[in-house]
N, C-alpha and C positions, 0 to 999 in steps of 0.2 A: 682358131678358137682357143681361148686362153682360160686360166684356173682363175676364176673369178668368184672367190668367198664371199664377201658382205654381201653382196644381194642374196647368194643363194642359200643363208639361214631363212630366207625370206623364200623361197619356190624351192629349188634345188641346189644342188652343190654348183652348180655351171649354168650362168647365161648363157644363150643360143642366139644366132642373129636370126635375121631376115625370114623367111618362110616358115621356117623352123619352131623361130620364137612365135610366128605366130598360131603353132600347133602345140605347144607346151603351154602357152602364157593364158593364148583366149579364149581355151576350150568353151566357156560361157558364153562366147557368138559376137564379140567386139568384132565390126570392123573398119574401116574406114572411109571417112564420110567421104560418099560420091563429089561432094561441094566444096568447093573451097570455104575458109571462116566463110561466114556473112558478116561479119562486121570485118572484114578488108578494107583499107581503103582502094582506091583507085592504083594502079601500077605506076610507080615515083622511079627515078634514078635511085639505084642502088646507092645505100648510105657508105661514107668510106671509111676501110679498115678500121683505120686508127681512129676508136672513139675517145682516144685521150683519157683512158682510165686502166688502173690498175700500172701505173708507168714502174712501179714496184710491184713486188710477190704478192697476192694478197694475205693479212695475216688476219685471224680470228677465231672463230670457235664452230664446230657443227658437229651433233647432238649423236648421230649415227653410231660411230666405233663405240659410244660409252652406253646407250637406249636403246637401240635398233627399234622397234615400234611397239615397247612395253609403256605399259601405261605412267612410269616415271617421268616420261619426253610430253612435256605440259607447260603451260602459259607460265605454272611458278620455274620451272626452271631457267625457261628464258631469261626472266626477268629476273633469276638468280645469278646467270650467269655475267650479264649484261653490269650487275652489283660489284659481282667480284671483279669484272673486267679495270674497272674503277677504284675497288676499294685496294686492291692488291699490284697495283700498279703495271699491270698488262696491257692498260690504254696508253699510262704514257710509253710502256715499250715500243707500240708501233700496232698492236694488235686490236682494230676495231671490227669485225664483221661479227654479228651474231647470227650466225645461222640454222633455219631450219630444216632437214634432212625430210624424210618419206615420211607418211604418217599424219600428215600435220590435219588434213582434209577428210570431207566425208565422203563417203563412198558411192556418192550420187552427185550429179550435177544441177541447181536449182531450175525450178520451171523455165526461167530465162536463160539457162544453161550456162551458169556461171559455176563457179567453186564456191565452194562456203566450207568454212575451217569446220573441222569435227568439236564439237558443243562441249563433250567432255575433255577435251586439252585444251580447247582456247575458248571459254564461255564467253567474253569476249570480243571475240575476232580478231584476225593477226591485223588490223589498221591498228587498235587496241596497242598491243605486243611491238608492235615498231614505233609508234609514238614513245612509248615507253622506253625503248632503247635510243630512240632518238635525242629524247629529255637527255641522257647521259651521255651525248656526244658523240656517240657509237651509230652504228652502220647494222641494216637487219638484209638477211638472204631467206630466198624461198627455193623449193625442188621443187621438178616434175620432171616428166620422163619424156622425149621424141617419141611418144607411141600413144596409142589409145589409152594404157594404164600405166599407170606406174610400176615399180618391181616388187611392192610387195605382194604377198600371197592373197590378203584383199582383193586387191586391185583396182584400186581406187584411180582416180579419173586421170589418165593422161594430156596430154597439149596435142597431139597430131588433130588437125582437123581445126584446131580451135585455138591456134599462136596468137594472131592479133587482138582477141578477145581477152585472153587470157592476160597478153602481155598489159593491155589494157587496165586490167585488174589490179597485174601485181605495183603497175604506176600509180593506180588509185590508191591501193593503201600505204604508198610507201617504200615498196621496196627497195634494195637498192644493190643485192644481187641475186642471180638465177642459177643455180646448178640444174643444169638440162641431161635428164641421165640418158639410157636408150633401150630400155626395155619396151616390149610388145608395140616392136617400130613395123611390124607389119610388109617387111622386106623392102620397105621403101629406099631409095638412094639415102645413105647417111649424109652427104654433103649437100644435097638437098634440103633434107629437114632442118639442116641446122642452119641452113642459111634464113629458109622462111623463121625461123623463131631471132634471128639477127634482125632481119626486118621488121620486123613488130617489134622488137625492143625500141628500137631507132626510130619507129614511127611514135611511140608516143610520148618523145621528148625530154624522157629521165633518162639522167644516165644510169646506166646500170651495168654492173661488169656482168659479164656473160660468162659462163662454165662449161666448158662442152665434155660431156660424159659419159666419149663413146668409147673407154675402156682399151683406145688403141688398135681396135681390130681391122680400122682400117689406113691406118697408119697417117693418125690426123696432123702430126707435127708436117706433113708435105704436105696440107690443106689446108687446116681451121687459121692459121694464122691472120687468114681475111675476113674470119667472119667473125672468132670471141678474143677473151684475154686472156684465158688457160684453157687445156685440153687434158685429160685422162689421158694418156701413155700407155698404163697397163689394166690389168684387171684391178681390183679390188684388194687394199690390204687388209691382214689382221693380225694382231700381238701375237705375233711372233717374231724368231731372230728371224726363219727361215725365210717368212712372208718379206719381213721389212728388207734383206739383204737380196732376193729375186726383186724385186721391183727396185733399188737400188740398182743393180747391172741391169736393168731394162732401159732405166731412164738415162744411164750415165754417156752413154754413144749418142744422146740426138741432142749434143749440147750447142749446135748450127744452130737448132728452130729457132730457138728460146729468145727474149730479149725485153724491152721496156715494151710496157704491152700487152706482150703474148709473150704466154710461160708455159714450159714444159709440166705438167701435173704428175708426180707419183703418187696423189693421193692422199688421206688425212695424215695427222700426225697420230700414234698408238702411248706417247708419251704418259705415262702415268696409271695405263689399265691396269700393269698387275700382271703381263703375261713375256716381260723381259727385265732383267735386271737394268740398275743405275745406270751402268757403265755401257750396255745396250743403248739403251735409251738417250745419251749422250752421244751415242755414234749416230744413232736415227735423226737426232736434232742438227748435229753438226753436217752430216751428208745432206739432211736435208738444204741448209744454209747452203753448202760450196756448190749445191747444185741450181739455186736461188729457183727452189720450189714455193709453192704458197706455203704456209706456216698457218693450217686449221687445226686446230686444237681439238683432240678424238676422245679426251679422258672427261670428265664430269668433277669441274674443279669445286664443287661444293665440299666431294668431298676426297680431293687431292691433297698428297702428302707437300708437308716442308721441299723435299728433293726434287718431286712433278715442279713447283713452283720455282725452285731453282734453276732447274734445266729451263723454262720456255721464259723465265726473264733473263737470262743472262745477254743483256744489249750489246756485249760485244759479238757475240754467235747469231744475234739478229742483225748486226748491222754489216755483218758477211753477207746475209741474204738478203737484205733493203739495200745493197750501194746503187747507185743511181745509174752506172755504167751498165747495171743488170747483164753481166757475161755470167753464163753457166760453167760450172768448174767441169775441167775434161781432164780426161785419167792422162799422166804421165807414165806410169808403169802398173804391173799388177801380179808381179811375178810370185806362186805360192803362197797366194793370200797376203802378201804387202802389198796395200794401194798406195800411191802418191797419186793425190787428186791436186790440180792446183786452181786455185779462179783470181782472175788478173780483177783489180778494184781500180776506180775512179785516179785514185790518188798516185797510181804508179804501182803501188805493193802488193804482192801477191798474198794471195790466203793458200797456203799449204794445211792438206789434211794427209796426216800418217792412218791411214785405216787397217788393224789388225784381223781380217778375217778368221783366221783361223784358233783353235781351242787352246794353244798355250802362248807365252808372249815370244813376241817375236821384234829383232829390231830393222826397223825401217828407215830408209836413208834417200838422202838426194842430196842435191844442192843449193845455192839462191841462182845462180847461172841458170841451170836448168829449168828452174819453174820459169825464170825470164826476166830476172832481173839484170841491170846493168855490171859490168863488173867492179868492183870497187875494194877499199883497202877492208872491208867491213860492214856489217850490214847490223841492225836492230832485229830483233826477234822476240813478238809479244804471243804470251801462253794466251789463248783466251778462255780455256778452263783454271788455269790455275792464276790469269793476271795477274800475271809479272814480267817483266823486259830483260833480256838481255842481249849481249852483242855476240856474233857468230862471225871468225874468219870466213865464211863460205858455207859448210859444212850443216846440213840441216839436216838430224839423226835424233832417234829416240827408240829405246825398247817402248814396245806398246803393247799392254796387258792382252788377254784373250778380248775379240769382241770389240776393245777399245778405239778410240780416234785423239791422235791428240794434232789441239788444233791451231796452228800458226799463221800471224802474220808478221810479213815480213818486208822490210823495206830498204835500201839505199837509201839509208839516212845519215847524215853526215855528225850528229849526234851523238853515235852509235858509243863512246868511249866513256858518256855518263852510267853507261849499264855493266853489272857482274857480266863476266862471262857465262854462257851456254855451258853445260856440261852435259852429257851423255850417260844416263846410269844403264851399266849392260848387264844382263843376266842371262845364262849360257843356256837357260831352257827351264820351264815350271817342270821342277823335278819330280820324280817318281820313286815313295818311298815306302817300302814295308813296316808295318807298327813293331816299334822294337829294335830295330837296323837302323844303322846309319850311313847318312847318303850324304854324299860330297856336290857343291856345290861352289861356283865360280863367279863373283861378279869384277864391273870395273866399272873405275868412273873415269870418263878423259874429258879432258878439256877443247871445246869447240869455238871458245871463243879466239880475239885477235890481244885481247889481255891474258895474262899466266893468272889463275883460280889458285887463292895462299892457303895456308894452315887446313887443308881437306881432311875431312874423316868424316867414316861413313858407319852407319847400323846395320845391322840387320833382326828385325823382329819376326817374332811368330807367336802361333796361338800358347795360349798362357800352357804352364807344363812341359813344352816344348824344349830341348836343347839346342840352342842356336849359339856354335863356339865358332868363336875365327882362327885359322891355323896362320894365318900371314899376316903380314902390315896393314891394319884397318886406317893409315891416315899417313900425308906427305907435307910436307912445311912447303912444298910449289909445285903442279905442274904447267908447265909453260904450254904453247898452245899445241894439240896435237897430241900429247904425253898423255899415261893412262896409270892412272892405280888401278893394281890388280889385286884383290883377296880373296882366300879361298875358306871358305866356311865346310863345318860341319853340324846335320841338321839329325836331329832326332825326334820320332815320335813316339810317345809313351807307349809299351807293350797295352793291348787292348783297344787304341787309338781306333774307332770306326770307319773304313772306307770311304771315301768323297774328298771334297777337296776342301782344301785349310787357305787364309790370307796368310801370304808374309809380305812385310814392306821393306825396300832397301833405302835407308834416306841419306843421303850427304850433304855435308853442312860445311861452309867455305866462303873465302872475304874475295873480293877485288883488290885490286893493287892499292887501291887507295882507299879500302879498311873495311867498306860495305859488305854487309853479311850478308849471305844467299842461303839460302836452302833447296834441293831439291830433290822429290821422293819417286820410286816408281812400285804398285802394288802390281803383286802377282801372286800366283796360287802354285800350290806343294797339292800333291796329289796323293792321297794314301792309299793304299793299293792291298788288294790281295792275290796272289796268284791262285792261278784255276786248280781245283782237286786232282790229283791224278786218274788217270781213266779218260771216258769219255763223257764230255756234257753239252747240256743243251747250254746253250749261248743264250740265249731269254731266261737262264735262270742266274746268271752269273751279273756282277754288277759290271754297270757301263763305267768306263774313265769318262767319253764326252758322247754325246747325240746331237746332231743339226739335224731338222728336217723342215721340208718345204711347205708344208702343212700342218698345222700340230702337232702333238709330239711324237716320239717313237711309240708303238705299243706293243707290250711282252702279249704273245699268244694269241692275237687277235691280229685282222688288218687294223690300216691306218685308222678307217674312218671316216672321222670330219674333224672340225677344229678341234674337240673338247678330249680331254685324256678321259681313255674308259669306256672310248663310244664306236669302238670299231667293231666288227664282226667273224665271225671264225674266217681263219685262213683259207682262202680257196681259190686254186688257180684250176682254170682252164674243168670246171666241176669235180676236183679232188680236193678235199677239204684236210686239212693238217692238224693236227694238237699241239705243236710246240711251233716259235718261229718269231719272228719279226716282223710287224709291219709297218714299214716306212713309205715317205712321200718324197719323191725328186725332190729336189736336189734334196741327198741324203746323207750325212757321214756321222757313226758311230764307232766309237773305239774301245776296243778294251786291253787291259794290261792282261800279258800274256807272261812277263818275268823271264823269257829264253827259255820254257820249260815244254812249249807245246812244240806238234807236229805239223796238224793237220788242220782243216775247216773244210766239212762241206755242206752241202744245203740244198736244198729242190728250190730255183730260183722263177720266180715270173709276175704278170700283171694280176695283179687282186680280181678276180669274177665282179667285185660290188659295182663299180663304174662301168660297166655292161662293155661294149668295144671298143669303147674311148683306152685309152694309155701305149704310151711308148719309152720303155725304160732299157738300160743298159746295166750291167750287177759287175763290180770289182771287187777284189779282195789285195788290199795291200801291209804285207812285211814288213814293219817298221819304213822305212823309205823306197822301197820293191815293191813295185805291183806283183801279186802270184799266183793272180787269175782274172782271166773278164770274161764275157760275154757279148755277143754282138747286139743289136739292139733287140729287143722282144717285145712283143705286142700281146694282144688280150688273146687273140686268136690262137696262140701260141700252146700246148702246155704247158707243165713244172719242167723247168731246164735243170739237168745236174749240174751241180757247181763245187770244184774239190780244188785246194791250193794247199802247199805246200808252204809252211808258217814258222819254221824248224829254227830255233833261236832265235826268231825274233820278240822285243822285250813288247812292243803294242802291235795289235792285228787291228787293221780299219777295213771297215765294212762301208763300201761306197755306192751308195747310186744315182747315176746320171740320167738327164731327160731326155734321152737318145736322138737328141740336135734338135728338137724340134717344139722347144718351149714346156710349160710344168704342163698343162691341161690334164688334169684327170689323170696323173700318173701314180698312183698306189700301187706301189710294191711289196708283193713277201721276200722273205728271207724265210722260207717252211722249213723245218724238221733241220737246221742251224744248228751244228753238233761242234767242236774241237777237241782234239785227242791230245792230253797232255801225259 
């Protein structure tokens, strides 16, 4: 059983399957009809696999991550969004589906026991609403759920029972996709149900891509392949890093299933809500691409920024995930939060993605041999966020901001000598600096290409007021290939400077051999720090350097929660309840700057009381690069576990928690009564 958010703003925190779900979902006395449809037909040869659709990711839009079943999710928005799809040039990128999510229908099914759209969102009717998007050239989808009802808290009319009627339906007005989720499924076999709503699609003669939306729980990439054209893989995302970066390592190991056809699903895209930065959000778009996910659009582009629209047009980062070979990108390494993901394309060339997990910048590296290309005297290498080419002896390298993805393709291309060289700008770590003090800082720029990069000189910027001086050589009249300018800065922050973190950019500006000017930049963040008061303090009162967590954010004095900051509840493990403390969700890591002045950390560690005996977590505490304490894993059953490490000159202490091997489900963690002695 897995952390399954977006349905459960809708019932609870966690779908439940089989039996279960049928004692949480249908207390109101749904069950399942003794009969098969009546409008069945006859028993035919099973239709085969391959209905010839979906031969690419599906790309589009649905309503859910941005409406969930507020009364804004209504016939004008469709028909708004279906506008922008066209007016904003999203159709020609490749993105036709308008889809509609839970909610759409009424809460009863007609005397003839059909569906009928709920009056006040679709006055109407969705035949209505898909004409409409059809006029514009576009593509319309419908939800329901493998069960008697659907997953919202309503409960509005499910398909078990009623496939080929229904399926019936959604061909009469048009449809032309189905997302089949798997709430109140009534403990029926999931490869069963999903097969009978295959057949009723196939029986009445539209095509229609099929969505099967059973959340991975019973690991459908080793079955559904024969019966839709995407599967759910994981539970349910939501805007967050934490959210989007678990369902990212869920989905990146089953890159066998996937292929023209049938695609692996991690779920909508969160682009644009509001609950991850640019630079986020560009790592979500781009993993999603190297893993040739579907590309539905989660944000409500009515009323999306310049940036949202940036990121979901950028055709070269869609044409990673529409190449017609459809291979899902599979991890080449991942060592301390450097990913190298690679996906082989039609054309010979690989898509290399440098993904920076972790909260400062980090530089990440490979090769073109390695991702698999041919060996050669030289290779092409195109940014696809920053579109531009250059040539690269081999050597495929970049610092990559916190968070960040930077994304390459890269070819044996015999060409390769029309383009500047690659350059590599390095930066020896986002520094940590007291307001007032100055802190030294290291960068370099080498040369990666198979041509020598001329007249090089570089910047470095920071926030306005800021001293930003170079003590070395900011520039070289050539370095040849391999060769590195090295400069070493010193960085000041005005005495009074606030805690948090500052942009600085380092940029290098430089010609090819044969005169062509290049530029290129890498942003990264300066951290301004306070160290902790002397004595002893609560650590929920002290500022954080970084927090990741798996579920919404961290929260001072209260457990996790649920998604929203501010909505969690007093600390309590095992029925002793805490005043002071952390509560965090698996996967978890918090940091704070400690400056070499502290000792100690201890803390009464264990599972939150709120998620009743669901959770399994495991609690670290590490030293700058030292782990200097853990725990073995702990349950709800458990009580508050003492937890004390030894911290003694270390300049950052990280607070970590893991999902004790056995996936996020319901793991809310304290960190209670969270003291350090400086």
């Amino acid at each position: 059983m897995r952390h399954l958010p977006t349905r459960t703003t809708r019932i609870s925190h966690h779908k439940v399957i089989g039996a279960l779900l049928a004692g949480l979902l249908c207390a109101a006395g749904a069950t399942v009809p003794a009969a098969a449809d009546s409008s069945a037909p006859a028993p035919a040869p099973a239709p085969q696999a391959d209905n010839g659709l979906a031969l690419t990711p599906p790309m589009g839009f649905n309503n859910w991550n941005s409406t969930h079943c507020r009364a804004e999710f209504d016939e004008s928005m469709v028909k708004g969004i279906a506008d922008i799809f066209v007016e904003k040039g999203l159709k020609d990128a490749g993105y036709q589906y308008v889809n509609l999510d839970d909610c759409w229908a009424k809460p009863q099914r007609n005397a003839d026991g059909e569906l009928e759209a709920d009056p006040q969102r679709f006055p109407n009717g969705i035949k209505a609403v898909a004409d409409y998007v059809h006029s514009k050239g576009l593509k319309i989808g419908i939800y329901t759920s493998a069960g008697t009802k659907t997953c919202d808290s309503v409960g509005l009319p499910g398909a078990l029972g009623h496939e080929y009627s229904d399926a019936r339906q959604f061909a009469d007005w048009g449809i032309d996709y189905l997302k089949y989720d798997n709430c109140n499924n009534q403990g029926v076999d999931a490869k069963k149900r999903y097969t009978t709503m295959r057949d009723a699609l196939a029986a009445t003669g539209r095509p229609i891509v099929y969505s099967i939306c059973e959340w991975g729980e019973n690991k459908p990439w080793e079955w559904a392949g024969e019966l839709g054209n995407l599967w759910r893989t994981t539970g349910d995302i939501n805007d967050s890093w934490g959210s989007m970066l678990s369902i990212m390592k869920q989905n990146l190991p089953l890159a066998a299933a996937a292929g023209p056809g049938h695609w692996n699903d991690p779920d909508m895209l969160e682009v644009g809500n509001g609950g991850m930065t640019d630079t986020e959000y560009r790592t979500h778009f781009s993993m999603w691409s190297v893993m040739a996910a579907p590309l539905l659009i989660g944000s409500d582009l009515r009323r999306a920024s310049p940036e949202t629209f940036e990121i979901l047009s950028n055709r070269e980062v869609v044409a990673v995930d529409q190449d017609p070979l459809g291979k899902q990108g599979t991890v080449l390494s991942s060592t301390a939060g450097r990913w190298v993901v690679t996906k082989e394309m039609l054309d010979g060339s690989r898509v290399v993605a440098l993904f920076n997990e972790t909260g400062g910048a980090q530089r990440i590296s490979t090769t073109a041999e390695a991702v698999g290309l041919p060996r050669a005297t030289a290779y092409t290498m195109r940014d696809l966020w920053e579109h531009t080419t250059y040539n690269t002896a081999g050597d495929v390298s970049a610092t990559v901001p916190a968070h960040g993805t930077v994304l390459l393709r890269i070819a044996a291309d015999r060409k390769w000598a029309a383009h500047p060289p690659a350059v590599e700008l390095g930066v020896d770590a986002d520094p940590l600096i007291e307001a007032g003090r100055t802190a030294a800082l290291t960068t370099t720029v080498t040369d990666l290409g198979r041509t020598a990069a001329t007249k090089v000189s570089t910047a470095l910027t920071g926030p306005s007021g800021w001293q930003v001086r170079a003590v070395s050589p900011t520039g070289s009249p050539v370095l040849p290939t391999g060769r590195s300018l090295t400069t070493r800065w010193q960085l000041t922050a005005p005495a009074g400077t606030a805690s948090g973190t500052y942009d600085l950019t380092l940029t290098t500006r430089y010609r090819s051999p044969a005169g062509t000017p290049a530029t290129s930049t890498v942003p990264f963040r300066a951290h301004v720090v306070v160290a902790p008061p002397s004595g002893v303090s609560h650590m929920s009162d002290l500022p954080m350097l970084s927090a990741t967590n798996g579920w919404g954010p961290v929260e001072r004095d209260t457990s996790n929660g649920e998604s929203k900051a501010g909505d969690g509840n007093p600390l309590t493990i095992g029925g002793t309840v805490f005043a002071k403390g952390l509560g965090v969700h698996a996967d978890s890591v918090v940091e704070f700057y400690t400056g070499g002045a502290c000792s100690a950390v201890t803390a009464q560690v264990g599972v939150d009381d709120e998620k009743g005996t669901r959770g399994t977590v495991a609690f670290e505490v590490w030293a700058d690069g030292t782990k200097a304490a853990s725990t073995g894993v702990l349950t709800n059953a458990m009580p508050a576990q003492p937890l004390s490490a030894d911290v003694n000159g270390a300049q950052v202490v990280r607070l970590v928690v893991t999902d004790g091997g056995d996936g996020i489900d319901s793991d809310h963690a304290d960190w209670a009564d969270l003291r350090i002695t400086c």
